[in-house]
C-alpha positions in Angstrom: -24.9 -1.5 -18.0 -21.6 -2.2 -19.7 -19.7 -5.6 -20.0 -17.9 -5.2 -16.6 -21.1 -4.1 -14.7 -22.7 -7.2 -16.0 -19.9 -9.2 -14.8 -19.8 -7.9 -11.5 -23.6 -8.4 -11.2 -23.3 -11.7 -12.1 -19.8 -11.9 -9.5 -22.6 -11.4 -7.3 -24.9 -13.7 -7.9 -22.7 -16.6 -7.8 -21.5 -15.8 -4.6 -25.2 -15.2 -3.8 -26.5 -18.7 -4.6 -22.8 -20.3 -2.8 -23.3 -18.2 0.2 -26.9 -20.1 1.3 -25.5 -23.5 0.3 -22.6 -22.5 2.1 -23.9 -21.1 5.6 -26.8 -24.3 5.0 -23.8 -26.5 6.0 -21.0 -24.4 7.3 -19.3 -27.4 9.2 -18.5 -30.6 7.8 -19.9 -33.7 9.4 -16.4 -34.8 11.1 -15.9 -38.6 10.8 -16.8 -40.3 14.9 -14.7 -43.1 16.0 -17.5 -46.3 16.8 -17.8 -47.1 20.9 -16.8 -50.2 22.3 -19.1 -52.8 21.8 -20.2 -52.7 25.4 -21.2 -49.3 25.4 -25.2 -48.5 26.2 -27.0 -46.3 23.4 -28.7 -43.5 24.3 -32.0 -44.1 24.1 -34.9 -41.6 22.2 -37.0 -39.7 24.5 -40.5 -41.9 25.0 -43.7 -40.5 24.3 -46.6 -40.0 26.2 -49.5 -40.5 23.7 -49.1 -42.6 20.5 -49.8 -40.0 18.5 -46.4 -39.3 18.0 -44.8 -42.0 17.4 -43.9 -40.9 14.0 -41.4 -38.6 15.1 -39.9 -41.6 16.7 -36.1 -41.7 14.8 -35.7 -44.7 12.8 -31.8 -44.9 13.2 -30.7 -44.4 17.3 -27.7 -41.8 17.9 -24.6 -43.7 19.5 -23.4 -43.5 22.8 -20.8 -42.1 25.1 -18.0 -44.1 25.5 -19.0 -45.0 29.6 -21.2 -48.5 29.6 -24.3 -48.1 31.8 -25.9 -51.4 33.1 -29.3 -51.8 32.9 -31.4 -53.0 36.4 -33.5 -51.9 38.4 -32.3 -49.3 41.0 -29.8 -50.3 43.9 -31.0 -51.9 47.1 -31.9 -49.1 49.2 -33.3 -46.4 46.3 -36.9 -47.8 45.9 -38.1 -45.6 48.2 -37.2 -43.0 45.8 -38.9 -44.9 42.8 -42.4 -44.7 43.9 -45.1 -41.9 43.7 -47.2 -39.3 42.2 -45.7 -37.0 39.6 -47.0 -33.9 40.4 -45.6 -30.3 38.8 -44.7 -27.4 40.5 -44.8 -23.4 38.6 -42.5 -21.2 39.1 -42.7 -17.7 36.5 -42.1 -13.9 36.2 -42.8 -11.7 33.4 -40.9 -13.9 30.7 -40.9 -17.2 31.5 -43.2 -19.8 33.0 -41.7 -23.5 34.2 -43.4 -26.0 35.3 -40.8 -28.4 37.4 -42.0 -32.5 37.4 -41.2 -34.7 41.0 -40.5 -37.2 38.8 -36.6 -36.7 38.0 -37.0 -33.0 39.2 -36.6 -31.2 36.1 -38.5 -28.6 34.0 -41.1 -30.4 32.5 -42.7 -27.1 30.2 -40.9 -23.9 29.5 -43.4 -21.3 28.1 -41.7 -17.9 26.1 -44.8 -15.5 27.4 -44.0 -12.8 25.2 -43.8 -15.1 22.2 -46.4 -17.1 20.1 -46.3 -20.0 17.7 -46.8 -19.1 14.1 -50.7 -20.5 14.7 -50.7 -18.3 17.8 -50.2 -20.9 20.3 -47.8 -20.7 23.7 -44.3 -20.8 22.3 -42.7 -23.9 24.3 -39.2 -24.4 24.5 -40.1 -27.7 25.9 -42.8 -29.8 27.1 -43.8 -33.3 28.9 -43.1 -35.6 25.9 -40.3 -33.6 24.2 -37.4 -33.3 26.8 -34.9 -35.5 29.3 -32.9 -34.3 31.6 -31.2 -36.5 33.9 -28.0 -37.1 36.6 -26.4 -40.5 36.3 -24.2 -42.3 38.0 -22.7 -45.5 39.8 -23.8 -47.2 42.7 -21.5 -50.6 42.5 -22.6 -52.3 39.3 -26.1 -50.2 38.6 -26.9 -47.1 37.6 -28.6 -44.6 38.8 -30.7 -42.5 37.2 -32.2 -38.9 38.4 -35.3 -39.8 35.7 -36.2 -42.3 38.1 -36.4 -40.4 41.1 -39.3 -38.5 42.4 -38.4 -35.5 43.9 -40.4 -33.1 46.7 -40.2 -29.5 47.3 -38.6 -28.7 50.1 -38.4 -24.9 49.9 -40.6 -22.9 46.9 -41.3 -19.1 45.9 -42.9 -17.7 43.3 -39.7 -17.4 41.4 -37.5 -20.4 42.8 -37.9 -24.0 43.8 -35.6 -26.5 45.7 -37.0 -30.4 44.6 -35.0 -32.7 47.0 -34.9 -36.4 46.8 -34.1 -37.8 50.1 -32.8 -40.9 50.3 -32.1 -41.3 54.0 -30.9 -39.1 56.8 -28.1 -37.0 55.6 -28.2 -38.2 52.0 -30.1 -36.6 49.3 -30.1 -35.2 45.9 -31.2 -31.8 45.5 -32.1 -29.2 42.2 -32.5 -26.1 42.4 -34.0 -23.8 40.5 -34.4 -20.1 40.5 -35.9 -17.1 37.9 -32.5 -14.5 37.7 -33.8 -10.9 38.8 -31.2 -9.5 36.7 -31.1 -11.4 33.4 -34.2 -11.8 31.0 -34.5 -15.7 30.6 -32.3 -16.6 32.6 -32.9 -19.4 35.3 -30.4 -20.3 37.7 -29.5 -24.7 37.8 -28.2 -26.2 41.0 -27.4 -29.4 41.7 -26.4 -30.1 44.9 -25.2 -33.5 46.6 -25.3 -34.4 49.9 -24.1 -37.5 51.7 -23.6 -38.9 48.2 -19.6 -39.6 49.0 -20.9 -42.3 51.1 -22.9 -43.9 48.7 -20.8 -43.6 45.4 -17.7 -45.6 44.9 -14.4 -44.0 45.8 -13.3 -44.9 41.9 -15.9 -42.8 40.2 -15.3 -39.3 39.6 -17.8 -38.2 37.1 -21.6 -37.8 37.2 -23.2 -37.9 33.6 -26.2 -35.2 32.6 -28.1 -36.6 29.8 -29.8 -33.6 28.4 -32.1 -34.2 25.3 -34.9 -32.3 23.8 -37.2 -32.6 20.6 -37.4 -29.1 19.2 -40.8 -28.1 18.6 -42.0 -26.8 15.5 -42.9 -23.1 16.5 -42.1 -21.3 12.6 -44.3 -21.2 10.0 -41.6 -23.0 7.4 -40.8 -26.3 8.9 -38.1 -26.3 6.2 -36.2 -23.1 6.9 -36.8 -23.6 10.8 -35.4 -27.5 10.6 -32.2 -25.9 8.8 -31.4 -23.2 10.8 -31.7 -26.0 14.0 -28.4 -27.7 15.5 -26.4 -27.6 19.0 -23.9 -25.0 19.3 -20.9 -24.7 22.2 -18.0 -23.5 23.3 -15.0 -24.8 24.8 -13.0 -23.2 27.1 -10.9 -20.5 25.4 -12.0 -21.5 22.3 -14.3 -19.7 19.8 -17.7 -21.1 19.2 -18.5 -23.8 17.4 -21.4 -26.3 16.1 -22.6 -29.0 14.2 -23.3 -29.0 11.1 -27.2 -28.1 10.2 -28.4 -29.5 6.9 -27.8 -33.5 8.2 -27.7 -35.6 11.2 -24.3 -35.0 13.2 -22.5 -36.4 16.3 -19.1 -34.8 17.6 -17.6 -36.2 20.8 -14.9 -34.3 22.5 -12.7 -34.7 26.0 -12.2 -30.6 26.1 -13.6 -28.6 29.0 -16.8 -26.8 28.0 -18.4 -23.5 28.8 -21.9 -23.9 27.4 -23.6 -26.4 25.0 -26.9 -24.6 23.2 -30.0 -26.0 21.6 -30.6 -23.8 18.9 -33.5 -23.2 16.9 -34.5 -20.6 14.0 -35.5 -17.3 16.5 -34.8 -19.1 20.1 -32.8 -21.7 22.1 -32.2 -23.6 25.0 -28.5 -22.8 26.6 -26.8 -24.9 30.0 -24.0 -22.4 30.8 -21.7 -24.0 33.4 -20.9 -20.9 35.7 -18.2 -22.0 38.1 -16.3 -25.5 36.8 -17.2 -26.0 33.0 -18.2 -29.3 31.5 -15.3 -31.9 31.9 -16.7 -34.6 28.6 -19.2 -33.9 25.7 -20.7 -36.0 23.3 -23.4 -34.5 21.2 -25.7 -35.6 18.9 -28.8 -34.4 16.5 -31.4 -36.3 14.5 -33.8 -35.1 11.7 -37.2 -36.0 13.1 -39.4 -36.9 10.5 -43.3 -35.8 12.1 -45.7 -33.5 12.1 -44.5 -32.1 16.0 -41.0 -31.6 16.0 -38.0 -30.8 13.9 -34.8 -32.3 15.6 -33.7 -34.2 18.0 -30.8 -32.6 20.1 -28.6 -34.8 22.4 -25.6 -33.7 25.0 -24.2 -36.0 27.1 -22.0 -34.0 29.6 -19.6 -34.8 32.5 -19.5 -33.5 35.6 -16.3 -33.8 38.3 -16.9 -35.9 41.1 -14.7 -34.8 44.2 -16.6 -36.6 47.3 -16.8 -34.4 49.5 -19.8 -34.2 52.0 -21.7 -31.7 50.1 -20.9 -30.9 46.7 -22.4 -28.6 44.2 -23.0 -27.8 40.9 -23.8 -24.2 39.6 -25.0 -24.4 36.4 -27.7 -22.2 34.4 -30.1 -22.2 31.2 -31.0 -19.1 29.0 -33.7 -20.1 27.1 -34.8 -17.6 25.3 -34.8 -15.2 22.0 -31.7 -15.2 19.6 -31.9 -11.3 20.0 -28.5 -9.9 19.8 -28.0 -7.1 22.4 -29.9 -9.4 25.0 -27.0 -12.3 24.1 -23.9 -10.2 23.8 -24.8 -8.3 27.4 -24.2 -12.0 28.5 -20.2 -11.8 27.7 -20.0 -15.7 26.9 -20.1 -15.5 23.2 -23.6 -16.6 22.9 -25.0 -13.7 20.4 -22.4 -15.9 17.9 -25.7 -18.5 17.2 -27.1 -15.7 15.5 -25.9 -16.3 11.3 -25.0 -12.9 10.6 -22.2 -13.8 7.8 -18.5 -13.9 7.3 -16.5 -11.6 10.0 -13.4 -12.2 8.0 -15.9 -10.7 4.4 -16.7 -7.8 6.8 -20.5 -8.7 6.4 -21.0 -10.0 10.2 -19.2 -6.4 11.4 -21.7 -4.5 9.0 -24.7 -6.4 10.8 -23.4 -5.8 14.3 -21.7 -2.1 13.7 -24.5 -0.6 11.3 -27.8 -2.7 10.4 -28.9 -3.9 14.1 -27.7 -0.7 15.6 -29.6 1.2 13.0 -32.9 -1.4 12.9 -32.7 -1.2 17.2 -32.2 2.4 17.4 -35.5 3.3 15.0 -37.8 0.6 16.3 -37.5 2.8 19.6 -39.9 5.2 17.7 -41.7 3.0 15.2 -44.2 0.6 15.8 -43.9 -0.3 11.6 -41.4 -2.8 10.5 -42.1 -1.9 7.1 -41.3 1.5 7.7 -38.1 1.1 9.8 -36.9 -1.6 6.4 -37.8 1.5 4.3 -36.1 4.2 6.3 -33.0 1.4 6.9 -32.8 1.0 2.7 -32.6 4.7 2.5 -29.6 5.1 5.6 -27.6 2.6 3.6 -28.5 3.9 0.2 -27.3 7.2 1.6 -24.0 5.5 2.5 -23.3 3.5 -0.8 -24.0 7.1 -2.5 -20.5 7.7 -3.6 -19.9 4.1 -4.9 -23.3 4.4 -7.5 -22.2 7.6 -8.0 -19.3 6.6 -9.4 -20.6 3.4 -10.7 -23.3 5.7 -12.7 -20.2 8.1 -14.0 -18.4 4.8 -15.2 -21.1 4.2 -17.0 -22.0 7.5 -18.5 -18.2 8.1 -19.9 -18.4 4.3 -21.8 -21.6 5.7 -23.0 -20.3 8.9 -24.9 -16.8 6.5 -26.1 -19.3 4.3 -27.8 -18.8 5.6 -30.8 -14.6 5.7 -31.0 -15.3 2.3 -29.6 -17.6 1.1 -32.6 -14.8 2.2 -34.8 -12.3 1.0 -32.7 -14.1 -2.7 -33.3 -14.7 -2.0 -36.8 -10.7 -1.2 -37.7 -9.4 -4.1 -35.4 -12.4 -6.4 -35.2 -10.3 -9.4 -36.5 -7.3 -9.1 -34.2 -8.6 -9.4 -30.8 -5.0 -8.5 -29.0 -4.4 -5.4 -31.1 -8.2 -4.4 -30.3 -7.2 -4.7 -26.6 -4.6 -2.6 -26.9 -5.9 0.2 -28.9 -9.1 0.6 -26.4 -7.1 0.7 -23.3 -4.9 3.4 -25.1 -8.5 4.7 -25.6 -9.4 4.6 -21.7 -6.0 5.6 -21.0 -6.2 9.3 -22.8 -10.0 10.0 -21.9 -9.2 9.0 -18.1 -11.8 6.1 -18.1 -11.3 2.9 -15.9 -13.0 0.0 -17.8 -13.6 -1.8 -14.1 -15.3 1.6 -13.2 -18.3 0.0 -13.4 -18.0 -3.3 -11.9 -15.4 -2.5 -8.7 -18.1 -0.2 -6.7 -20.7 -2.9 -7.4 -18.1 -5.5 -6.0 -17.5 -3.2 -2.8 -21.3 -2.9 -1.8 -21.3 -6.5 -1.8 -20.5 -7.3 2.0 -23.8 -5.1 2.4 -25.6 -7.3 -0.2 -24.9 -10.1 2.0 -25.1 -8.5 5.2 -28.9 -7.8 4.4 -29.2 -11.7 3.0 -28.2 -12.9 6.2 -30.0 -10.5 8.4 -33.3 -10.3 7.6 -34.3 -14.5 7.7 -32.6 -14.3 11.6 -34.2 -11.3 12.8 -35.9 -12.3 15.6 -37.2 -8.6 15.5 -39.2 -9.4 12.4 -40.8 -12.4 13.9 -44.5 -12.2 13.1 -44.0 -8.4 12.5 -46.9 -7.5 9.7 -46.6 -5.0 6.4 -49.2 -5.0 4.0 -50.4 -8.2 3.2 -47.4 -9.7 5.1 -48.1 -11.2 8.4 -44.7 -12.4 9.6 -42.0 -10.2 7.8 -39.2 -13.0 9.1 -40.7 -15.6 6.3 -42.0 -15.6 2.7 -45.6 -13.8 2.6 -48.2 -15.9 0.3 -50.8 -14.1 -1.9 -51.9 -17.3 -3.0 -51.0 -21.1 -2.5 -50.6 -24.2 -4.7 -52.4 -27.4 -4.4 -48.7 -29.2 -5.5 -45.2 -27.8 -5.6 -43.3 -26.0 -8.7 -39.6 -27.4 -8.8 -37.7 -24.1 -7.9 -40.1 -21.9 -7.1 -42.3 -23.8 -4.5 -46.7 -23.8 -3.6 -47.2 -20.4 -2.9 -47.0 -17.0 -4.9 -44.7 -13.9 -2.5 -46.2 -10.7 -3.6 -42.9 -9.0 -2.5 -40.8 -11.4 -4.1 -42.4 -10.5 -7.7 -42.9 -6.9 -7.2 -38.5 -7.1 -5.9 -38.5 -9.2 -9.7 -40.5 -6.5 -11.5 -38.1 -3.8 -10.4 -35.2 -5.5 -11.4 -36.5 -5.9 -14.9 -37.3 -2.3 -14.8 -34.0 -0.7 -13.6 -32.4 -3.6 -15.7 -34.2 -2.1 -19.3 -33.6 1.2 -17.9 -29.4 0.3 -18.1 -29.4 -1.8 -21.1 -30.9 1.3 -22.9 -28.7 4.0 -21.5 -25.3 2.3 -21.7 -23.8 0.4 -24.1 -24.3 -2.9 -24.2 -23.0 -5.9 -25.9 -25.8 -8.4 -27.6 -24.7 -11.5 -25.9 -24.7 -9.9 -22.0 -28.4 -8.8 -22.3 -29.5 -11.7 -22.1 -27.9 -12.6 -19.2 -29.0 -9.0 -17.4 -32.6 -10.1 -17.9 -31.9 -14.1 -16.6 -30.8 -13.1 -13.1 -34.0 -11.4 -12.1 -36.1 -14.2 -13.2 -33.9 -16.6 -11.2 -34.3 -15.1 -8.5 -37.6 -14.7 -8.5 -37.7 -18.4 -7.8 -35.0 -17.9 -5.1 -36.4 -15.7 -3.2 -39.8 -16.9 -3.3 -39.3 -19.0 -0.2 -37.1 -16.4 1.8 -38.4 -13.8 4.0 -40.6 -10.9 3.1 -38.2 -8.5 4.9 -35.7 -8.9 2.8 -37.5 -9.2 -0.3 -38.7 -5.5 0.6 -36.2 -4.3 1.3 -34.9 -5.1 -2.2 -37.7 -3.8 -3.8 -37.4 -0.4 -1.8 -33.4 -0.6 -3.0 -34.5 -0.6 -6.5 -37.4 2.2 -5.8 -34.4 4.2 -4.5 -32.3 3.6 -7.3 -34.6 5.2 -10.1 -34.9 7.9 -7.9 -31.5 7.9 -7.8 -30.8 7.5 -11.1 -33.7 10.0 -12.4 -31.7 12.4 -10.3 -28.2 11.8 -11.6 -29.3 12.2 -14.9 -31.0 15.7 -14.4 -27.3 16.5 -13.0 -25.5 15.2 -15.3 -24.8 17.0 -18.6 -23.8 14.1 -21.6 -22.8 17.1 -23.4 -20.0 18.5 -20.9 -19.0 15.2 -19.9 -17.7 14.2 -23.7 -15.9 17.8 -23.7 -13.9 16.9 -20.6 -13.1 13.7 -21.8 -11.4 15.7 -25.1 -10.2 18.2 -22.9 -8.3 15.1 -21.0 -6.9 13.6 -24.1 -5.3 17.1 -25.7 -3.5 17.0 -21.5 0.2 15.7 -21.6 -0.1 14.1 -18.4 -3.2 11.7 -20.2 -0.9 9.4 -21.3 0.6 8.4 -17.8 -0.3 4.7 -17.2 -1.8 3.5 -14.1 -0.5 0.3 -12.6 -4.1 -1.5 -14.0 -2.9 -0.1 -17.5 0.8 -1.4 -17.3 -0.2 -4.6 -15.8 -2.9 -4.8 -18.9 -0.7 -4.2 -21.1 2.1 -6.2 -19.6 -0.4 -9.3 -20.3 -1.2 -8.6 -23.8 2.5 -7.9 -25.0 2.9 -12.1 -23.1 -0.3 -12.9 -25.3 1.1 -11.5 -28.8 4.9 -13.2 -27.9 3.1 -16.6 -27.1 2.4 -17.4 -30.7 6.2 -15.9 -32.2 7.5 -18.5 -29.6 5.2 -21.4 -31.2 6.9 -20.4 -34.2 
């Protein structure tokens, strides 16, 4: 491992470490202008049972701009105000809802093919995590759908109408309906009738309050809470978020497509599927407790155009963050998943190569661990001509070791006269000093790629190996009663055997090549620091990195059977003796060009 390979590893690194603070806050918190002082807050969620209340937020979110007045409802809706909140189920083979009369909305969404880390039913919401709610005016009040029990009026085992009837020829009605069609998918209707008598002529909006509390389902609260914000899309616009490592609020007047609650492996997505979202304020809140991660807040407007019977055609996916099930949806969607840069390539190596590759072999095995093997040796196979000529670079610096020692020992003391005489040096025997360090550079948007894919994988979720039981986190061979600064309360197996390899393949180098005294150091650092980085990662990719490095010394064992030291000097005399070995490339004149500048800078001092 020469000087430049050393530098390109440690290239690496750096961008390593700045990637995962980077994509851990990818969107700065953008400055919110304050509301008018008469404008209503939007008020947490309340609990059912006072167990919770620790998840209660200290600090409340602030409101949308529109002031709400609070009463009691109008004269005429208490009949609506009164009863027995009852829930209705509705389910097919993915989901299962259960829709409250009171305020008519799901009231329990239940993934059926997916459990919580302890094995539980995985809930995208429940009875004391969620709000969703129509408001609007009626004179000086408000009124709220929250408020309002609903009835069925027309149910299947796949679809539900809840009507609240307020008197003949005026009611409120949601609808809601299990797409044949789409996995996760459930079709949202709101549909008014009669309401253009009973809402002023000078309102034109209806406000949905959506909130939920996202539950923690992962087994690392930590990882889960960071990788949980709201994402959207505006109309011909590319999809954005807010930001994930701190509480955020964005308010915008710009006509929406879909606002998503997104989680680690899953989320919660109101699509608008005929007229988008007019407003949107939205809003999320670390939640301190033991139940839930975030609080995630949309307030959304909806036109108004009193007519006799208006409606609204709206609908959730609430479901995985699996790729192919998202893009198949044309609205962008599949973007929630953090797959890395798309302008660093490592997003189109995900999409184009590693999910293809990882969908296409879990077909016909049952083994994650396997398919992460046989996936290391597909790209392996592909980076084969970059270490090929990596290992090369090397071997050439290798057998020049000796004209270099004497190179240092003539012109040890004049640095700028040594640079020149070795790339004369390179120059005749064909080398490229970078040789080393560019193919390194150039594997790096696969090096990322895998950082970013394995901890998103939903395929990997709870997916066992070994001693691993979830492949998508850190596996623990043993746990701490305290925490280590940097390293964290457990021991990952994977994560040290990954370290152990490095060292290995990292001795195997620094004894082959030639290396400077001062660099070693630093090639045995970086695997040690990672070992604390990784610790706390997932167990995927921490296998897969130790299968990399299994493949290497393979790898390397066989390049060195192939590869003759002996011939390898004689073609490097052979190329010296050539007339053409003293062409310069562009690298060499541009070298050269700098160190003539560095030997005039100190004759102009003069």
């Amino acid at each position: 491992m020469d000087r430049n390979t050393v530098t390109g590893i440690a290239l690496i690194a750096i961008i390593l470490i700045g990637t995962l603070y980077f994509f851990n806050d990818k969107k700065p918190n953008q400055p919110v202008s304050k509301t008018k002082a008469d404008s209503s807050q939007i008020v947490a969620t309340k609990r059912d049972s006072s167990h919770l209340a620790n998840d209660t937020a200290k600090a409340k979110l602030s409101d949308t701009t529109r002031a709400k007045v609070k009463s009691n409802v109008p004269i005429g809706w208490e009949v609506l105000t009164n009863g027995e909140n009852k829930e209705y189920t509705i389910e097919n083979d993915k989901l299962r809802l259960r829709i409250s009369s009171k305020g008519g909305k799901i009231n329990y969404a239940e993934l059926k093919d997916y459990k919580t880390f302890d094995k539980r039913p995985l809930l995208l919401i429940d009875s004391t995590s969620s709000k969703y709610s129509y408001e609007f005016s009626v004179g000086a009040q408000t009124v709220s759908t929250e408020d309002l029990y609903f009835a069925p009026t027309a149910q299947s085992a796949t679809s539900i109408e809840m009507t609240a009837q307020l008197s003949p020829g005026k009611a409120i009605k949601q609808i809601y309906t299990l797409s044949k069609d789409e996995d996760y998918v459930v079709g949202n209707q709101l549909v008014l009738v009669g309401m253009n008598e009973v809402i002023p002529r000078n309102t034109s909006y209806i406000d949905l309050d959506w909130e939920s509390k996202v539950l923690k389902n992962e087994k690392d609260s930590t990882i889960s809470r960071n990788n949980t914000t709201i994402h959207y899309r505006n109309v011909d616009e590319t999809p954005s978020y807010l930001t994930e490592t701190k509480d955020a609020e964005e308010k915008f007047k710009k006509s929406t497509d879909w606002v998503s609650f997104k989680q680690q492996f899953f989320c919660q997505t109101l699509i608008s599927t005929k007229q988008p979202f007019e407003d949107a304020d939205l809003a999320s809140q670390t939640l301190n407790g033991k139940n839930y991660n975030k609080q995630l807040k949309a307030m959304l407007t909806l036109p108004f155009n009193h007519t006799e019977n208006q409606s609204f055609d709206m609908k959730f996916y609430m479901g995985p963050l699996h790729y192919k099930t998202l893009s198949h949806m044309n609205l962008d969607l599949e973007r929630q998943i953090p797959l890395g840069w798309s302008f660093f390539v490592t997003a189109w190596v995900n999409r184009f190569l590693v999910i293809p590759v990882f969908n296409f072999l879990s077909n016909f095995i049952g083994n994650f661990g396997i398919i992460i093997l046989i996936l290391t040796l597909v790209i392996k196979l592909i980076v084969l001509p970059l270490t090929y000529k990596s290992y090369m670079s090397t071997a050439k610096m290798k057998v020049l070791k000796p004209e270099l020692d004497e190179l240092k020992a003539k012109f040890g003391k004049e640095p700028t006269k040594m640079q020149a005489e070795q790339m004369k040096l390179y120059r005749k025997a064909g080398v490229s000093p970078f040789g080393g360090c560019l193919p390194l550079l150039l594997q790096f948007p696969i090096l990322i790629a895998m950082f970013r894919f394995f901890p998103s994988s939903i395929e990997l979720r709870q997916q066992s190996f070994l001693w691993a039981t979830d492949l998508s986190t850190y596996d623990s061979v043993y746990n701490f009663a305290f925490n280590i600064p940097f390293y964290g309360n457990h021991v990952s197996l994977f994560t040290i055997l990954m370290t152990i390899s490095t060292l290995i393949y990292t001795h195997m180098n620094n004894s082959i090549s030639p290396q400077q005294n001062e660099f070693k150091w630093m090639s045995y650092l970086m695997p040690i620091f990672f070992l604390g980085f990784f610790n706390n990662y997932s167990a995927g990719l921490s296998l897969y990195y130790f299968f990399f490095n299994i493949l290497t010394f393979l790898q390397q064992y066989l390049f060195k059977r192939f590869i003759d030291e002996k011939k390898l000097l004689a073609q490097i005399e052979e190329n010296k003796k050539r007339p053409g070995s003293a062409t310069k490339s562009k690298l060499h004149q541009r070298l050269e060009e700098m160190q003539k500048r560095q030997q005039q800078q100190p004759a102009r001092r003069k």
